[in-house]
C-alpha positions as CSV (number, residue, x, y, z in Angstrom):
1,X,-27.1,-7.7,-24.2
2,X,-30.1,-5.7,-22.7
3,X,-32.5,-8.1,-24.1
4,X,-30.7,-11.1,-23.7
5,X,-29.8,-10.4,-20.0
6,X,-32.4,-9.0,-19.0
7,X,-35.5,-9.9,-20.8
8,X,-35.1,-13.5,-22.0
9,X,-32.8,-14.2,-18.9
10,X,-32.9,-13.0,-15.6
11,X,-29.1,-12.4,-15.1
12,X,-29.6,-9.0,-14.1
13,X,-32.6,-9.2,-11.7
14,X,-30.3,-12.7,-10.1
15,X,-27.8,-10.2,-9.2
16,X,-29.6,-6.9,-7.7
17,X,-31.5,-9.9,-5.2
18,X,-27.9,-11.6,-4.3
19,X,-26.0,-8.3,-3.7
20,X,-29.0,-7.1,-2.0
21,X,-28.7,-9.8,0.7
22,X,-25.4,-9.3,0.6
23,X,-25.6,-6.0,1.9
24,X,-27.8,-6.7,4.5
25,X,-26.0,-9.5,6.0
26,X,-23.1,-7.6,6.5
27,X,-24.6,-4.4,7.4
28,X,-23.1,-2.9,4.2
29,X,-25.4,0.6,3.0
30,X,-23.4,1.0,-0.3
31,X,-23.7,-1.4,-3.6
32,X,-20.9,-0.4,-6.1
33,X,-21.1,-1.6,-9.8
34,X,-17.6,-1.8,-11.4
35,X,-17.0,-2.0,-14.9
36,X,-20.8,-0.8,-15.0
37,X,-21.0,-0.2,-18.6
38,X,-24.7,0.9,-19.2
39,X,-25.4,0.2,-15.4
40,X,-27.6,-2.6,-16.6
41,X,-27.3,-4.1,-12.2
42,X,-27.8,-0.3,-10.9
43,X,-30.8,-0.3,-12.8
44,X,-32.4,-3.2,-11.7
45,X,-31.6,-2.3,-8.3
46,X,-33.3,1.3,-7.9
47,X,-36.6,-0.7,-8.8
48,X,-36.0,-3.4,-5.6
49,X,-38.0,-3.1,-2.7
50,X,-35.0,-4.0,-0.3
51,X,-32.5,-1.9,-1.6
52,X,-34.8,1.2,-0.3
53,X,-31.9,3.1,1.7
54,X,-29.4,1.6,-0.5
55,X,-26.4,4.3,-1.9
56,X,-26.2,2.8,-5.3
57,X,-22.9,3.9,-7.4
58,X,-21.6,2.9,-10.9
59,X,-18.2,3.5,-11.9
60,X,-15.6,2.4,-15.1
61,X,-12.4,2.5,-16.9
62,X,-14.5,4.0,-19.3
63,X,-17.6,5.6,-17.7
64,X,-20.7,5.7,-19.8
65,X,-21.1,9.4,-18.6
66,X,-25.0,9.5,-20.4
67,X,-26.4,6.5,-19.0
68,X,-25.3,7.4,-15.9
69,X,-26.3,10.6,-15.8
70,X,-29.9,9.7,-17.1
71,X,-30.4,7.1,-14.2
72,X,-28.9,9.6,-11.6
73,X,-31.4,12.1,-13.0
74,X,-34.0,9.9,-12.6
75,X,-33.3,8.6,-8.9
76,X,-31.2,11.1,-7.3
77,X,-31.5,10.2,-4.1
78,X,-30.7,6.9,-5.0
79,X,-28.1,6.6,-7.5
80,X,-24.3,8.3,-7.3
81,X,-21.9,7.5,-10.2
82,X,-18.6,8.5,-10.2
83,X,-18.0,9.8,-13.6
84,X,-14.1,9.8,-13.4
85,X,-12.3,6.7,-14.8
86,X,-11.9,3.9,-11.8
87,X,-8.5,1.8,-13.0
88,X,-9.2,-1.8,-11.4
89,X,-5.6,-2.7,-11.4
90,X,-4.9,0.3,-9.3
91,X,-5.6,0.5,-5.4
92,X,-9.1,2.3,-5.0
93,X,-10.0,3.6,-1.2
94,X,-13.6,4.8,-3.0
95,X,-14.1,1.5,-2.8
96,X,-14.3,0.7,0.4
97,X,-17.1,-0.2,3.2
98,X,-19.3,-1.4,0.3
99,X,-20.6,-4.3,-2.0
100,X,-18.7,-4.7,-5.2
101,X,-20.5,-5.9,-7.7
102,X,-18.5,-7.0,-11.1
103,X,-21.6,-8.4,-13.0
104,X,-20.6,-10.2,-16.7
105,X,-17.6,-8.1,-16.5
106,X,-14.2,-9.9,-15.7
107,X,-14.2,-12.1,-19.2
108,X,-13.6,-8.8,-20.5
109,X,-10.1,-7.8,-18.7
110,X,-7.4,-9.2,-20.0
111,X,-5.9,-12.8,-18.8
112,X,-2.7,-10.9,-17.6
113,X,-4.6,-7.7,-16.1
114,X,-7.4,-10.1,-13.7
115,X,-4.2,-10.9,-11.0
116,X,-4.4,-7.4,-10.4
117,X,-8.0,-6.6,-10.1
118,X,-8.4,-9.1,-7.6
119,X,-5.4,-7.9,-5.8
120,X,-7.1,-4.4,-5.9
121,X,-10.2,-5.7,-4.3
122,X,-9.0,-8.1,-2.1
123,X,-7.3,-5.8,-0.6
124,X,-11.0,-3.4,0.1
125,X,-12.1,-3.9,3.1
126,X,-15.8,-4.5,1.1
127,X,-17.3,-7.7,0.6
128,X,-17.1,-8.3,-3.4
129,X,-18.8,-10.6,-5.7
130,X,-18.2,-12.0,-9.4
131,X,-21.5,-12.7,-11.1
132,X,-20.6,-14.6,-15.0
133,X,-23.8,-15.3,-17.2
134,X,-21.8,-17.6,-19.1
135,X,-19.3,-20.9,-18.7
136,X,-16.3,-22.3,-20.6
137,X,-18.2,-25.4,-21.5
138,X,-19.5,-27.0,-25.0
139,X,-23.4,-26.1,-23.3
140,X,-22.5,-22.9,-22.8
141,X,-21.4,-22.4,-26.4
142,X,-24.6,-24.2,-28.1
143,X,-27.0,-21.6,-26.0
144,X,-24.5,-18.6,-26.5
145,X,-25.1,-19.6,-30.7
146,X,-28.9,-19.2,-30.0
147,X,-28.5,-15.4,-29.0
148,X,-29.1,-15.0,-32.9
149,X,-32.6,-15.5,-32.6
150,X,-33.2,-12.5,-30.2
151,X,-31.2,-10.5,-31.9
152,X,-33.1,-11.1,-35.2
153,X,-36.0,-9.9,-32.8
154,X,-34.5,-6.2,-31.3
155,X,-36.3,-4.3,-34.0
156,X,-39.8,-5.9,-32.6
157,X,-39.0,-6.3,-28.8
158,X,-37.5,-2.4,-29.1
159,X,-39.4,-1.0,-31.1
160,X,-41.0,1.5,-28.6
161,X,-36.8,2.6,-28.1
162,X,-35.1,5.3,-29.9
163,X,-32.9,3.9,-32.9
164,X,-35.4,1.7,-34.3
165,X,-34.3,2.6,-37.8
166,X,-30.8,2.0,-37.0
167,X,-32.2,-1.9,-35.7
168,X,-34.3,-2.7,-38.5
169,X,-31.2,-2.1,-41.1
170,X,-28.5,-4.0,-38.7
171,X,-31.0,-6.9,-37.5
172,X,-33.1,-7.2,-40.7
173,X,-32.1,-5.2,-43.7
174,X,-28.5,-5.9,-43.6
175,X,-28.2,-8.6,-40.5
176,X,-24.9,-8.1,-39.5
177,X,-26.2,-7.6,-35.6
178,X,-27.2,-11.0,-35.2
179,X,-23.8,-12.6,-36.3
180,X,-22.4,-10.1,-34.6
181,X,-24.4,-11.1,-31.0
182,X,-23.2,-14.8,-31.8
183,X,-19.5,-13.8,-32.1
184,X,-19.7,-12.2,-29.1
185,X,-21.0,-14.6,-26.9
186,X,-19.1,-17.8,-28.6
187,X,-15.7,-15.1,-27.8
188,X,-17.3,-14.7,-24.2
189,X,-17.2,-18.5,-23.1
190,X,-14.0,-18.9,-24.5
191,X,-12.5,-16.2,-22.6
192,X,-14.5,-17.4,-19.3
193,X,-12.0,-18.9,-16.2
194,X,-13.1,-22.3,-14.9
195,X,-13.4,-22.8,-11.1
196,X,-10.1,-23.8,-10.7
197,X,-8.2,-21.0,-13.0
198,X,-10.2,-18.8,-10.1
199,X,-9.3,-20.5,-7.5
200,X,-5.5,-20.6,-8.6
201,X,-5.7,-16.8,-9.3
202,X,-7.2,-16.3,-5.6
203,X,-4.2,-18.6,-4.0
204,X,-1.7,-16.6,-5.8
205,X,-2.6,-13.0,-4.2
206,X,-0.7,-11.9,-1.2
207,X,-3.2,-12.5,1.5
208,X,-5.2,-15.4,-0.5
209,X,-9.2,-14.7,0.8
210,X,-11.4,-17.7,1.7
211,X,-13.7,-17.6,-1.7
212,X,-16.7,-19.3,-2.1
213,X,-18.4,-20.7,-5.4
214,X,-22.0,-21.2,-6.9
215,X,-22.1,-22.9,-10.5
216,X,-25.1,-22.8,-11.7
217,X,-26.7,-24.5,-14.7
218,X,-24.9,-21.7,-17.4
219,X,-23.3,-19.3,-14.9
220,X,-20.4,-18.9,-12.1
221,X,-20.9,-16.8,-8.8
222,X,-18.2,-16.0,-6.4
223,X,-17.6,-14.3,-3.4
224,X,-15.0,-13.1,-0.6
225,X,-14.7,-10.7,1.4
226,X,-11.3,-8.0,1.5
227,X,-8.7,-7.8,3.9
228,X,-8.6,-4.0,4.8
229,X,-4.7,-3.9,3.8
230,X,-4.9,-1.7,1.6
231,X,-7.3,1.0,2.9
232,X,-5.0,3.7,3.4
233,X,-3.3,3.4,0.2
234,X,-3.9,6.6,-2.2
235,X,-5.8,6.3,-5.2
236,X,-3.9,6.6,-8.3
């Protein structure tokens, strides 16, 4: 997803430059990446000129306690992660007076569990954003098929990274990866929301938020800001 994301696309660099304004245009000084994984957003933002200043924090369910520690490490002053699960579907005050980033993350929660992480947020006082690098559409398919090719590539285009052993049996040897990398995309357009399954999720909340919407030529942005309500609620 590294490669794909951000080396033959620019998903990841889109996103640090849109949240970036973000911030600034609301006078926001803190940039949150939930359901960070790898921190793949986090780490394109310590590199950006205009996020100089910027606290940058990376948080999930299921934090990826090495990577985070390893870009902390490298930019203390910059980076902050919270190292304790952070439960979306559970009120969150850490998350408030920030940008929320959720960057090629929501296909992955559950249809029955989103409801509630947009409750959750909504209800932040933050200004959030949904950044998807894919669409539920026959296009999006087709291109998500051709993320065999740089897969068959990892052992070249990381070879200077540790593990290249471990590529050059999965990609070449045995190329399991490859299908694997096609699967994965093909199950992530399928599992993609259209503009209108949004917007229908959005009207249903308690205090429905005025959202907006940017479709681009493979990918879905959206963003709203929170109503404060539930600031004082306790995390759980």
């Amino acid at each position: 997803m590294d490669a794909c994301n951000s080396g033959l696309r620019s998903f990841n660099r889109q996103v640090a430059k849109s949240v970036v304004e973000i911030a600034q245009a609301n006078q926001l000084s803190t940039i949150i990446e939930l359901g960070a994984g790898r921190a793949p957003v986090t780490a394109e933002l310590v590199k950006h000129e205009d996020a100089a200043g910027l606290r940058l924090v990376t948080c999930d369910l299921v934090p990826n306690v090495e990577a985070y520690q390893k870009i902390a490490q490298q930019y203390p002053d910059k980076v902050f992660p919270i190292y304790s699960p952070v439960d979306l579907t559970q009120p969150q005050v850490a998350l408030n007076d920030s940008v929320l980033v959720l960057a090629g993350m929501m296909h992955h929660i559950p249809f029955e569990l989103r409801p509630a992480v947009l409750q959750t947020i909504s209800e932040t006082n933050s200004r959030a954003a949904i950044f998807e690098p894919l669409l539920r559409t026959w296009r999006s398919i087709f291109f998500a098929t051709l993320s065999f090719f740089p897969a068959i590539l990892l052992p070249i285009t990381f070879f200077r990274r540790p593990g290249k052993l471990r590529r050059f049996l999965w990609c070449w040897i045995i190329p399991i990866v490859p299908y694997m990398f096609v699967w994965d995309g093909i199950t992530s357009c399928l599992r993609q929301w259209t503009r209108a399954e949004w917007q229908e999720a959005f009207d249903n909340l308690e205090n429905p938020p005025k959202v907006e919407y940017q479709q681009g030529f493979n990918s879905l942005r959206i963003f709203w800001g929170g109503t404060g309500n539930g600031s004082k609620k306790p995390i759980r």
